[in-house]
mmCIF file of the C-alpha atoms, coordinates in Angstrom:
data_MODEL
# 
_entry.id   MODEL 
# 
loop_
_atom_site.group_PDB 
_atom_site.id 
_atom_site.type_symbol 
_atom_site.label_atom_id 
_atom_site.label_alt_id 
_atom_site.label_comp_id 
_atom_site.label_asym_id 
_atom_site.label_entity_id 
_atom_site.label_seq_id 
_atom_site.pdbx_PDB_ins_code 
_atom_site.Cartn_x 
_atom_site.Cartn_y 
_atom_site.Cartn_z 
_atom_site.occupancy 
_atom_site.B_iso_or_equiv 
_atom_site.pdbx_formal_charge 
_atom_site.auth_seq_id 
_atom_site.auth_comp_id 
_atom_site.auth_asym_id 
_atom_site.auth_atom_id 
_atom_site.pdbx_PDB_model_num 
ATOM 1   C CA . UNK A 1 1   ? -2.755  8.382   -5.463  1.00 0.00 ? 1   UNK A CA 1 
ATOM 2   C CA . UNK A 1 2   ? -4.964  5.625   -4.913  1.00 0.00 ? 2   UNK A CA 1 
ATOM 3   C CA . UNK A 1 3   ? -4.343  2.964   -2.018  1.00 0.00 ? 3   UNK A CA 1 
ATOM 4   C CA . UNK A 1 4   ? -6.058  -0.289  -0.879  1.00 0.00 ? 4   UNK A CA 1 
ATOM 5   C CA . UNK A 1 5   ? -5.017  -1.252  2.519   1.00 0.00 ? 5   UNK A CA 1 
ATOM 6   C CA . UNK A 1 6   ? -5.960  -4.554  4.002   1.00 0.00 ? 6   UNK A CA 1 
ATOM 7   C CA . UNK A 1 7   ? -5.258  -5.370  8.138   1.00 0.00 ? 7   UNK A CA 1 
ATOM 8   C CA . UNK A 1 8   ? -3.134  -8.645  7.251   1.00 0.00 ? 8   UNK A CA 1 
ATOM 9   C CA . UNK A 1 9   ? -1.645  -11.530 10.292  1.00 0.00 ? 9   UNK A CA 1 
ATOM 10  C CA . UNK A 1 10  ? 0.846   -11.727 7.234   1.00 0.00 ? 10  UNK A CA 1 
ATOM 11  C CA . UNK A 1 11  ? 1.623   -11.182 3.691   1.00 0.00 ? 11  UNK A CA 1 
ATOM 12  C CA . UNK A 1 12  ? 4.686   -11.949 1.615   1.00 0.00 ? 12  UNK A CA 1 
ATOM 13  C CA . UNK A 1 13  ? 5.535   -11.136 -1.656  1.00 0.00 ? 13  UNK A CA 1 
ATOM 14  C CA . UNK A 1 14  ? 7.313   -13.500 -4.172  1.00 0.00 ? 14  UNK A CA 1 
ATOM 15  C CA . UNK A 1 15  ? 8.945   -12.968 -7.048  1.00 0.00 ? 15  UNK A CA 1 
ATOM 16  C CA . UNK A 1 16  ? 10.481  -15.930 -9.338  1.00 0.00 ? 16  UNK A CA 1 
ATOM 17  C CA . UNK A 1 17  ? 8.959   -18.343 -7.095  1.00 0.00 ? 17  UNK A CA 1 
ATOM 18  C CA . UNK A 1 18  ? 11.261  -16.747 -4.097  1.00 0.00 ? 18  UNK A CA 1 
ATOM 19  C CA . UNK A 1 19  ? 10.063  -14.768 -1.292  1.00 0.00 ? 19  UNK A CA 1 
ATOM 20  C CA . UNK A 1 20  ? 11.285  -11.575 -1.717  1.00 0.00 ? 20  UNK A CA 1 
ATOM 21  C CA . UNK A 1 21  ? 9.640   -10.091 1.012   1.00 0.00 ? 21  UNK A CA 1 
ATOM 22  C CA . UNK A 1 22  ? 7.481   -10.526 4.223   1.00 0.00 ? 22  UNK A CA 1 
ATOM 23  C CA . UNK A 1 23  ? 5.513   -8.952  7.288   1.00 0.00 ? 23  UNK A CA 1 
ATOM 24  C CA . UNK A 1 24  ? 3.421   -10.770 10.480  1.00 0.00 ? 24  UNK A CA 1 
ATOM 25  C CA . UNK A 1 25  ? 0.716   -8.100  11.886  1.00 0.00 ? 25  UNK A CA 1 
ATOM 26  C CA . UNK A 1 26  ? 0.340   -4.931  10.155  1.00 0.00 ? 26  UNK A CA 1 
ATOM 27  C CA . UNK A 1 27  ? -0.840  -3.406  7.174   1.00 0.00 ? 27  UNK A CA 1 
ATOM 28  C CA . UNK A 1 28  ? -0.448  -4.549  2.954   1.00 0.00 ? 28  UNK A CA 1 
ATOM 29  C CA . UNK A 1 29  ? -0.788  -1.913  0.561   1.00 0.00 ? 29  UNK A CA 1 
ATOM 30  C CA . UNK A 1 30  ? -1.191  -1.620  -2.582  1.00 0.00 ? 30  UNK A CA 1 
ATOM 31  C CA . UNK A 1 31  ? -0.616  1.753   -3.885  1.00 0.00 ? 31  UNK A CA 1 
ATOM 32  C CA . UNK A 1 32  ? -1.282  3.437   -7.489  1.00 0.00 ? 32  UNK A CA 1 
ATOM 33  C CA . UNK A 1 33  ? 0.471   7.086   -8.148  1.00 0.00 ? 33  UNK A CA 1 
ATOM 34  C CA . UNK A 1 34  ? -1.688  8.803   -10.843 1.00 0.00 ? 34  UNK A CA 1 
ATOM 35  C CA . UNK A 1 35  ? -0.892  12.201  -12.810 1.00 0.00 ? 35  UNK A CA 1 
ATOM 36  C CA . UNK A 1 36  ? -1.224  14.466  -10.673 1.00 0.00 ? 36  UNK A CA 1 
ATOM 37  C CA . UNK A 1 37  ? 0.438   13.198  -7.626  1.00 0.00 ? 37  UNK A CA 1 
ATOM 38  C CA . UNK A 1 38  ? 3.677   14.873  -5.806  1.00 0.00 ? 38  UNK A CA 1 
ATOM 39  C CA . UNK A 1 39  ? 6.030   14.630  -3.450  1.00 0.00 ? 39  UNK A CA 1 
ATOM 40  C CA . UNK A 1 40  ? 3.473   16.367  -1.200  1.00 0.00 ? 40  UNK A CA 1 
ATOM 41  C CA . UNK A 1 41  ? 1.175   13.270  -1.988  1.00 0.00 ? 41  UNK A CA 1 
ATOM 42  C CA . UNK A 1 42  ? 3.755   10.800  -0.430  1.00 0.00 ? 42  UNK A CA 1 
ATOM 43  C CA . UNK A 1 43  ? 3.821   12.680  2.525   1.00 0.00 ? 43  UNK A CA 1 
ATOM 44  C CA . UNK A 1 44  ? 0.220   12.529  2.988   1.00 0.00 ? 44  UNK A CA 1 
ATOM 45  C CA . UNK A 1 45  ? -0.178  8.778   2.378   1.00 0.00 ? 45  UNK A CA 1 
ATOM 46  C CA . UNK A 1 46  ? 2.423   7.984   5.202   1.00 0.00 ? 46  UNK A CA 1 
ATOM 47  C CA . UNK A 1 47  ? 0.914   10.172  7.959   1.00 0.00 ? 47  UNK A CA 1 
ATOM 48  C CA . UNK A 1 48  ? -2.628  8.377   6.796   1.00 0.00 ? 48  UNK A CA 1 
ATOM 49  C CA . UNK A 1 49  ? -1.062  5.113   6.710   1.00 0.00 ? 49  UNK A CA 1 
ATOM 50  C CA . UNK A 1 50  ? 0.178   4.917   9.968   1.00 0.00 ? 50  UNK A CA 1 
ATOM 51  C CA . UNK A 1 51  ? -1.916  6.596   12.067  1.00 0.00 ? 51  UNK A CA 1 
ATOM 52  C CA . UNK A 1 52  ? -4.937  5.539   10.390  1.00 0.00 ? 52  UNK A CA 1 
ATOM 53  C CA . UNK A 1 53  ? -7.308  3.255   12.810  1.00 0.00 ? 53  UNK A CA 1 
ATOM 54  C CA . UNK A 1 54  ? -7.358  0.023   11.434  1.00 0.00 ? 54  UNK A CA 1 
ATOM 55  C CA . UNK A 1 55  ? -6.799  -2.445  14.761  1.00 0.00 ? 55  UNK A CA 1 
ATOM 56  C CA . UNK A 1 56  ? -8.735  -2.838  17.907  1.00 0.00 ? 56  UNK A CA 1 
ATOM 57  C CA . UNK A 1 57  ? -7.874  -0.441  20.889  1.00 0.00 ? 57  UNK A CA 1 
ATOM 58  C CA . UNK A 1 58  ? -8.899  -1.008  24.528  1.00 0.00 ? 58  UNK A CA 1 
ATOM 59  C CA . UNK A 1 59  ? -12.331 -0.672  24.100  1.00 0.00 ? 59  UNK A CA 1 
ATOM 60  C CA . UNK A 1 60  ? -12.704 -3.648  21.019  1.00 0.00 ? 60  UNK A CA 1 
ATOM 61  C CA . UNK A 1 61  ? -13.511 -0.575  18.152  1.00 0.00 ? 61  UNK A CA 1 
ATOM 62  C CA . UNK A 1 62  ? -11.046 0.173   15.769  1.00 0.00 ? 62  UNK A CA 1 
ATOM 63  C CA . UNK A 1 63  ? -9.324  2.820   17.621  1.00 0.00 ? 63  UNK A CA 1 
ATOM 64  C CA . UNK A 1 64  ? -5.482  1.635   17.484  1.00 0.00 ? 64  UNK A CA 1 
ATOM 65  C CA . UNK A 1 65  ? -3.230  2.993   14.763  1.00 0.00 ? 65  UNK A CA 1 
ATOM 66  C CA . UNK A 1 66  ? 0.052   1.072   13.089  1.00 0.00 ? 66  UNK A CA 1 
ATOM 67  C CA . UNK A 1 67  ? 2.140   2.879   14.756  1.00 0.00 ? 67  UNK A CA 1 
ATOM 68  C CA . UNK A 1 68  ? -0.122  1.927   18.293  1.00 0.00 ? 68  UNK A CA 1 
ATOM 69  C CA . UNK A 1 69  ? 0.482   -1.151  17.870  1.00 0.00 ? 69  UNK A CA 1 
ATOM 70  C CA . UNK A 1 70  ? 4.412   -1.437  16.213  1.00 0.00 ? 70  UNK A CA 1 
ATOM 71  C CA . UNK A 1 71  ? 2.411   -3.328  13.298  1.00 0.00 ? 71  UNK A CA 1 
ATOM 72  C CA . UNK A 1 72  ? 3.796   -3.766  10.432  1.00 0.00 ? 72  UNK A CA 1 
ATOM 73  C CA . UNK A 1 73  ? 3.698   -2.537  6.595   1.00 0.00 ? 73  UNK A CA 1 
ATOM 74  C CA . UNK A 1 74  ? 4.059   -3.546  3.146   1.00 0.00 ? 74  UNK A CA 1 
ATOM 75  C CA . UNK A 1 75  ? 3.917   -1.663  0.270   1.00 0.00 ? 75  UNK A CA 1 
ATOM 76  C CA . UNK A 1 76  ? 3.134   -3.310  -3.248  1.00 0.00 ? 76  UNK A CA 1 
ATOM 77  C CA . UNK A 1 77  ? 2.835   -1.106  -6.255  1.00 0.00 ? 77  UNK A CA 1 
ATOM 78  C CA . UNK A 1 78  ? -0.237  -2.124  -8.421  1.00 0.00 ? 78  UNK A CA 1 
ATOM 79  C CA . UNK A 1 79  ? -0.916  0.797   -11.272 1.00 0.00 ? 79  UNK A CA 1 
ATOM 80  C CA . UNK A 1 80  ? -4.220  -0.760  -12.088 1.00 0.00 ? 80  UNK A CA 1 
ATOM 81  C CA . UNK A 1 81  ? -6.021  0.866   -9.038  1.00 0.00 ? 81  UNK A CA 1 
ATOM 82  C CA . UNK A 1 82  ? -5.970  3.869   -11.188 1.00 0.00 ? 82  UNK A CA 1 
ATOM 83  C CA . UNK A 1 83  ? -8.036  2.401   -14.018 1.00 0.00 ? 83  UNK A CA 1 
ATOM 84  C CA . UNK A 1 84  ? -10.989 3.469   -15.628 1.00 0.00 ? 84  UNK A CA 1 
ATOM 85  C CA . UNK A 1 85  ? -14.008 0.645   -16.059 1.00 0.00 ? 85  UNK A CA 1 
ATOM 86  C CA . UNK A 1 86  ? -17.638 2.378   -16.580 1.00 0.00 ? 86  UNK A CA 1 
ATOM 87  C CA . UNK A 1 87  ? -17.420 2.348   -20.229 1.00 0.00 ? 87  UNK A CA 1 
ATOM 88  C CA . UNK A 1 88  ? -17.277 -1.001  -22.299 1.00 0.00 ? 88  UNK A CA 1 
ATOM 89  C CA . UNK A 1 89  ? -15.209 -3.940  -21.132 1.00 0.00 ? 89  UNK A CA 1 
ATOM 90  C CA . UNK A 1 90  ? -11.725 -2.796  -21.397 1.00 0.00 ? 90  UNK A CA 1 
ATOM 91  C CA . UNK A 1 91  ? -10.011 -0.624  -18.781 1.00 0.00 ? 91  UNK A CA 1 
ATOM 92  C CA . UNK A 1 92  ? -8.768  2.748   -19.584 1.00 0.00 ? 92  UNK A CA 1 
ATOM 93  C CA . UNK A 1 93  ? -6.008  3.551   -17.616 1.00 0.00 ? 93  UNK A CA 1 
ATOM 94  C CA . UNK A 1 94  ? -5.306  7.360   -18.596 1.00 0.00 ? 94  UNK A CA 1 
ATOM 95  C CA . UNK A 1 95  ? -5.175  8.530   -15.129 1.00 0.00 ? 95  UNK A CA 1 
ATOM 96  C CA . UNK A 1 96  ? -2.379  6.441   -13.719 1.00 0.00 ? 96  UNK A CA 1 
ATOM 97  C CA . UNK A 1 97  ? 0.697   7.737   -13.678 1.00 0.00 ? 97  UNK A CA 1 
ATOM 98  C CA . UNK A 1 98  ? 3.715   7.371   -16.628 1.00 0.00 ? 98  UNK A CA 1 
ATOM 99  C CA . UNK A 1 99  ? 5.874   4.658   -15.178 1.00 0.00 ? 99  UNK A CA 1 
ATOM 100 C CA . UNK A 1 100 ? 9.043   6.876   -14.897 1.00 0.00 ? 100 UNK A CA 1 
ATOM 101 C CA . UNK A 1 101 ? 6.918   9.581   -12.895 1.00 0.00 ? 101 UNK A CA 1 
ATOM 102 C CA . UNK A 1 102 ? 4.899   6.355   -11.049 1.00 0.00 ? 102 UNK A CA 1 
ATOM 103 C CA . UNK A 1 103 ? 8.916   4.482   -10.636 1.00 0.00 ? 103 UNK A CA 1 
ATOM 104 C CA . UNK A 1 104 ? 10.352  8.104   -8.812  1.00 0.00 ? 104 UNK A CA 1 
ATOM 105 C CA . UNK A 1 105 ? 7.129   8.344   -6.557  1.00 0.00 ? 105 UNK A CA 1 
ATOM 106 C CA . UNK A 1 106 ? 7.672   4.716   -5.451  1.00 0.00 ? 106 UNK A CA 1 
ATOM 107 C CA . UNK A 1 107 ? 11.042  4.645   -4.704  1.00 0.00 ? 107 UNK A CA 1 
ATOM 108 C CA . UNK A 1 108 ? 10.884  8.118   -2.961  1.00 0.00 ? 108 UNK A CA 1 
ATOM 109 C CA . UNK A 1 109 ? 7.641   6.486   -0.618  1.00 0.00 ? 109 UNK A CA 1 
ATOM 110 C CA . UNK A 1 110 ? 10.107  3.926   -0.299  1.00 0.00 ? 110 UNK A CA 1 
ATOM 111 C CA . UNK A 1 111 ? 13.130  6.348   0.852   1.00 0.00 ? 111 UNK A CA 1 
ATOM 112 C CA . UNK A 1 112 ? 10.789  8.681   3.365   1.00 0.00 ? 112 UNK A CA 1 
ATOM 113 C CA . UNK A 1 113 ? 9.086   4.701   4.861   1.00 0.00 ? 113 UNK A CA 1 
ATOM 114 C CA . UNK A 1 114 ? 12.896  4.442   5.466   1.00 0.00 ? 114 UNK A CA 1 
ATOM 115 C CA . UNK A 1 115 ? 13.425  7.466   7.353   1.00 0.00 ? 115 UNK A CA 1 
ATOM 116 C CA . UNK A 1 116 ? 10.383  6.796   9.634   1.00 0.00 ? 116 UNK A CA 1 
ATOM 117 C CA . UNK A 1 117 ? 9.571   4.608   12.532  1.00 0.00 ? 117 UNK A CA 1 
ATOM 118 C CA . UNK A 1 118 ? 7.696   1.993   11.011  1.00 0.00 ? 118 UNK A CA 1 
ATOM 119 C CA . UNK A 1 119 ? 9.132   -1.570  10.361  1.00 0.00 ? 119 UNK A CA 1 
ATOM 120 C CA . UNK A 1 120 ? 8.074   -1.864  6.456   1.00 0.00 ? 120 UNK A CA 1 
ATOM 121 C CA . UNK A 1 121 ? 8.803   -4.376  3.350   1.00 0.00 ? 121 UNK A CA 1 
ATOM 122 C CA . UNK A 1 122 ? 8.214   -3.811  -0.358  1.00 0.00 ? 122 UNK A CA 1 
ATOM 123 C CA . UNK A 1 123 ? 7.737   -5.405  -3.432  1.00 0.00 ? 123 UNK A CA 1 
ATOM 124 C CA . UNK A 1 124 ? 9.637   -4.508  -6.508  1.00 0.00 ? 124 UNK A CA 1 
ATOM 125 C CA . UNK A 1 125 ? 8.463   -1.956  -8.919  1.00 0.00 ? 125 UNK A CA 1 
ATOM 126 C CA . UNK A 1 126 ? 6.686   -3.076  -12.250 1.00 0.00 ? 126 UNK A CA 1 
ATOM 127 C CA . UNK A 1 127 ? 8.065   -6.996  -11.416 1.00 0.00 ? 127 UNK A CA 1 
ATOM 128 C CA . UNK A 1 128 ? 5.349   -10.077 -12.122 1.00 0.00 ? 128 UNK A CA 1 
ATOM 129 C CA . UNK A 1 129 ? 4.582   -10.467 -8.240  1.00 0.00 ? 129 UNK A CA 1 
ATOM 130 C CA . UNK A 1 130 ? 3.209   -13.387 -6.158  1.00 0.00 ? 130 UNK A CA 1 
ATOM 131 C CA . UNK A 1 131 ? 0.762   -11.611 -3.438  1.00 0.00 ? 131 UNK A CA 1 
ATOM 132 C CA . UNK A 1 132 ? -0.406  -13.614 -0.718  1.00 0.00 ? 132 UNK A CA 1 
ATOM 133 C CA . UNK A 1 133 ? -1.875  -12.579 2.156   1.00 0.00 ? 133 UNK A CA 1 
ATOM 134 C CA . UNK A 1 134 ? -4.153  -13.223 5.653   1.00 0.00 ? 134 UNK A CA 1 
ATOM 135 C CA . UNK A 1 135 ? -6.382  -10.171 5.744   1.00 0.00 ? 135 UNK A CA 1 
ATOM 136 C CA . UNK A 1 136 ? -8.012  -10.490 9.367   1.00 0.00 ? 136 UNK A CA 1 
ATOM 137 C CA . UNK A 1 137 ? -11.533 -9.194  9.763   1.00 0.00 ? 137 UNK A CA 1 
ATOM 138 C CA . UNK A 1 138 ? -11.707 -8.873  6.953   1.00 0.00 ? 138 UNK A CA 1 
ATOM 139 C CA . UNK A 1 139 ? -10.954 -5.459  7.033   1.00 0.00 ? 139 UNK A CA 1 
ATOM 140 C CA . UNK A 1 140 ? -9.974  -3.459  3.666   1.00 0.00 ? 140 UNK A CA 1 
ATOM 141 C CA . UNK A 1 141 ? -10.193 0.690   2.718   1.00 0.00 ? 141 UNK A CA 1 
ATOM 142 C CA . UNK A 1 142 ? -9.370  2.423   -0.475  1.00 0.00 ? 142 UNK A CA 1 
ATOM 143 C CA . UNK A 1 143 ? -7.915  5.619   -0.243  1.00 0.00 ? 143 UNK A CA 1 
ATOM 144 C CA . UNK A 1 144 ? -7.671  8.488   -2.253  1.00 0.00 ? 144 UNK A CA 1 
ATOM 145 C CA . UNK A 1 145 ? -5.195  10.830  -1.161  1.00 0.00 ? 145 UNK A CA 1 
# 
């Protein structure tokens, strides 16, 4: 699975020109399930994602976690994190998921985010999505998990 995660003071997702969906302080994702991901991988992502350091703590370093701070998260599916572009001019994108396996692994992140304490949105698997977005810091990480 590969993730980029930006700090955000908001994002919102439209689809059709509506807002679908929306979050003030927390955390946008995108995330990308390749071939070899699992249940097991889901699991991992959400104990990274929210207890990962991304905001300031008491002493001004990034010390505070998601969860710290009752931030919030939003999870966009984007399978071309996964691609493949250090040969020729065209990505390869061999190592994403299939988009039935990729489809189950998103809406089961989406059921377990459900069953945990964080306030989350989504966007809408494989739709033509609107992202926009204040990322504050800037402060971005990929992850590989």
């Amino acid at each position: 699975m590969q993730a980029i995660a930006q700090r955000v003071s908001s994002a919102k997702v439209s689809i059709d020109s509506k807002t679908h969906s929306s979050i003030n302080k927390g955390i946008l994702v995108y995330v990308c399930f390749e071939n070899n991901d699992t249940e097991e991988t889901i699991e991992k992502f959400i104990s990274k994602i929210i207890n990962f350091s991304f905001f300031k703590g008491d002493s001004s370093i990034m010390s505070a976690s998601l969860k710290e701070i009752n931030g919030q998260l939003m999870i966009v599916s984007q399978f071309t994190l996964s691609a493949v572009t250090d040969k020729g001019n065209k990505p390869s994108f061999h190592k994403a998921a299939k988009t039935e396996t990729a489809n189950y692994l998103y809406d089961l992140l989406i059921k377990r985010l459900n069953e945990s304490p964080i306030q989350f949105e989504s966007g809408v698997f494989a739709s033509d999505m609107d992202i926009y977005s204040v990322n504050t810091g800037p402060v971005t990480f990929s992850f590989k998990i």
